[in-house]
N, C-alpha and C positions, 0 to 999 in steps of 0.2 A: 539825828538820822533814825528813820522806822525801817527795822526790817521785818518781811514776812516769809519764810520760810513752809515752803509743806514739804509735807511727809505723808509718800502714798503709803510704806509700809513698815508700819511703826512697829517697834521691838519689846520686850523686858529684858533689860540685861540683870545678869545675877553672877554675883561673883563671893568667891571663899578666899579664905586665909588656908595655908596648910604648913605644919612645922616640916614636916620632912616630904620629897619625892623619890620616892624608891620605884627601881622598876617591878613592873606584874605584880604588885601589891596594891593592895585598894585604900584609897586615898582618906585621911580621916578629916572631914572639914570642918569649919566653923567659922563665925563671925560671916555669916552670910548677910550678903546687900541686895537690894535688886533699885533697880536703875531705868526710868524711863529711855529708850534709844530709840537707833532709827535715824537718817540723814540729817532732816528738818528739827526735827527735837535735840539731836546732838549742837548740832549747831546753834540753835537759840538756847541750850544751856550753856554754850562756850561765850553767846554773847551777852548774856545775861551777865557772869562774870568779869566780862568787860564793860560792866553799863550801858550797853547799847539795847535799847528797847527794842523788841523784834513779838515778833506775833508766830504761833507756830501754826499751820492748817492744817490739818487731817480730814479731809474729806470722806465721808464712808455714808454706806448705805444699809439698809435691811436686807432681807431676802429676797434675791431676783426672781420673779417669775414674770410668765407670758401673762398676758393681762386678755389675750385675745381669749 
């Protein structure tokens, strides 16, 4: 089975490790990741882990302008 999945609005996810959550104190992080996301990208990385071949699309363009 092919799938193709798009994704009009694709993401970076980024995520930390933290030892402790305390309130109103500022949070000490590390082990930072960041993470392609986004519907269509999520999704074809979930199937990708399931060996299902899928295709992800993102359509995008340049700079709109009036041409007239």
């Amino acid at each position: 089975m092919k799938v193709v999945t798009l994704t009009i609005n694709p993401a970076l996810d980024k995520s930390a490790k933290i030892d402790e959550m305390t309130p109103f104190d500022k949070l000490e992080c590390y082990d930072i990741t960041y993470h392609p996301g986004g519907g269509g990208v999520n999704i074809s990385r979930v199937l990708h882990r399931l060996a299902v071949e899928s295709h992800c699309l993102f359509p995008y363009g340049g700079k709109t302008e009036s041409i007239w």
